[in-house]
C-alpha positions as CSV (number, residue, x, y, z in Angstrom):
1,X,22.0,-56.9,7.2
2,X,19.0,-57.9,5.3
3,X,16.6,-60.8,5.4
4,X,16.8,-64.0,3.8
5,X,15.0,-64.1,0.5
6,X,12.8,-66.3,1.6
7,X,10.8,-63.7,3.5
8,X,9.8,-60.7,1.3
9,X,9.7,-57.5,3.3
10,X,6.6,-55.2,2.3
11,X,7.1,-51.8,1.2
12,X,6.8,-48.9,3.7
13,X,3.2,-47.8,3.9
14,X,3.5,-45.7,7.2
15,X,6.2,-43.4,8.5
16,X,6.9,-42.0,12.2
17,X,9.2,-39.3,11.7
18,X,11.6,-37.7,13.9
19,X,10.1,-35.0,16.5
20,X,6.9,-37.4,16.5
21,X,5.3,-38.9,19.6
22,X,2.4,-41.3,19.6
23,X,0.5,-42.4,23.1
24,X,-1.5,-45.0,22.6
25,X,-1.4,-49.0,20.6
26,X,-0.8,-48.6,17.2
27,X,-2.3,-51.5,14.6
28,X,-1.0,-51.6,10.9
29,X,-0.6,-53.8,8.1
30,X,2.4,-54.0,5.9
31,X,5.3,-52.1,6.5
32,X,5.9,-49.2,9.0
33,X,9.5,-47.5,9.9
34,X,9.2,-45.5,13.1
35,X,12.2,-43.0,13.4
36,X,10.1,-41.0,16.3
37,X,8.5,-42.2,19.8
38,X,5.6,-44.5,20.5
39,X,4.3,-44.9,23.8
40,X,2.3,-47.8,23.7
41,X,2.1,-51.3,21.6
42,X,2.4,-51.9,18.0
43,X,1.2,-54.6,16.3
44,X,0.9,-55.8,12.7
45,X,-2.2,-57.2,12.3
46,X,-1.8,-60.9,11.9
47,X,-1.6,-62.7,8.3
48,X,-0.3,-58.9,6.7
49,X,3.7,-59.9,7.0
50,X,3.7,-56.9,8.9
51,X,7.6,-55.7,9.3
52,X,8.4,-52.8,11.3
53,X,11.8,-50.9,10.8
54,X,13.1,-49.2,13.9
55,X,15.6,-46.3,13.1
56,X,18.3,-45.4,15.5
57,X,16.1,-42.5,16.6
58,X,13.3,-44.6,17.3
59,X,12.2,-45.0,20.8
60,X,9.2,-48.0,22.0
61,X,8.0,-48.1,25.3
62,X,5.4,-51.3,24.9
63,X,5.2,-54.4,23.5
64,X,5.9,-55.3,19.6
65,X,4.3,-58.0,17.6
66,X,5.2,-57.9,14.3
67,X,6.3,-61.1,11.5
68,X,9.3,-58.9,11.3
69,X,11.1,-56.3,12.8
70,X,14.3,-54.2,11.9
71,X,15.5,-52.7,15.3
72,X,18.3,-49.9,15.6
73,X,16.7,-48.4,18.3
74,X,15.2,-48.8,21.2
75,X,12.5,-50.6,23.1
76,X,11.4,-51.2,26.4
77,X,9.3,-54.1,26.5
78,X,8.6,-57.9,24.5
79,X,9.4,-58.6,21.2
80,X,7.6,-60.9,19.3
81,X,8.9,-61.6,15.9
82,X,7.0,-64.6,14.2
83,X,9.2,-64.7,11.4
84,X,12.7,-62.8,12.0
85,X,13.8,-60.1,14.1
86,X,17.2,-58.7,13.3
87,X,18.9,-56.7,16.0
88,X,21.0,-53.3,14.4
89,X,24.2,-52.4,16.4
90,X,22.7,-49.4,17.7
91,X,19.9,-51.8,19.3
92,X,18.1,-51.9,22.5
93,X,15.7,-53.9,23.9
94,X,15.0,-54.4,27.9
95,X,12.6,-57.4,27.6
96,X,11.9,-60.4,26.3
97,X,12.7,-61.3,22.9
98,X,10.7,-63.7,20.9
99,X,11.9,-65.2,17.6
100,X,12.3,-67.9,15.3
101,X,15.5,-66.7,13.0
102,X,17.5,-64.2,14.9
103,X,20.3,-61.6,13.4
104,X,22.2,-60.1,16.3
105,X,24.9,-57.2,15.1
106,X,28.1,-56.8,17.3
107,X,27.0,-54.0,19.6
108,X,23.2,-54.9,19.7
109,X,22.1,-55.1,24.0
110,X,19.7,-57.5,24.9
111,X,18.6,-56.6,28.8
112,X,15.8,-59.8,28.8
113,X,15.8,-62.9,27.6
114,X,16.3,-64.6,23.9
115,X,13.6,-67.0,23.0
116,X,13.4,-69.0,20.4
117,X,10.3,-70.4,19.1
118,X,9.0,-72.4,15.9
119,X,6.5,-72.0,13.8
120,X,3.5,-73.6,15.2
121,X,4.5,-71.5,18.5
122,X,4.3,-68.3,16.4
123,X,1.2,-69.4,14.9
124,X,-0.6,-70.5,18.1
125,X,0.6,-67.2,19.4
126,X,-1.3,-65.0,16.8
127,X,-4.9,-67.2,17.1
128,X,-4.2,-66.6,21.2
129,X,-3.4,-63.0,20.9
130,X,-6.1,-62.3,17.9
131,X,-9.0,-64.2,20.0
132,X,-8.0,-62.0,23.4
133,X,-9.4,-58.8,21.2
């Protein structure tokens, strides 16, 4: 699966790696693939097209804002996606799911809800969530 060209995924600046835990929010920019466990939120910071890549080892428990977001592993908690979010068949996500272009694979679980919002939504979203710091 892979995204449409309109949205260029950045390149990987940080790595999790397997046998790694992390307690505590996490805040990037760019492009982070987490193939280890982290026990709080992570969040892009807002304008950086932040994409996260979760590997089928990868474990969440917290909230996710990202622009996008690879999942093949799991989460427990929301998932805000402001620009796609494309669930892996290994995926798992108990929680909400918030999107505006969705990619669901055969085998993916969604224990929440799907919702599906547009731009201005995703972009009053960000202000709201960036003011609240």
């Amino acid at each position: 699966m892979r995204f449409s060209r309109r949205y260029k995924v950045p390149k990987v600046a940080t790595v999790i790696g397997q046998g790694t835990e992390i307690q505590g929010d996490i805040m990037f920019r760019g492009g982070l693939h987490l193939d280890g466990r982290v026990l709080g939120n992570v969040q892009g910071e807002p304008g950086s097209q932040s994409s996260v890549t979760v590997s089928d080892q990868g474990h969440i428990e917290g909230d996710i804002r990202v622009d996008s977001l690879i999942l093949n592993g799991t989460v427990i908690g929301d998932v805000h996606g402001t620009e796609q979010v494309e669930l892996a068949a290994a995926a798992r996500v108990t929680g909400t799911v918030y999107y505006r272009i969705l990619t669901m694979a055969p085998g993916a679980e969604v224990n929440g809800q799907l919702v599906h919002t547009d731009e201005s939504d995703a972009l009053t979203e960000q202000k709201v969530h960036t003011e609240s710091e």
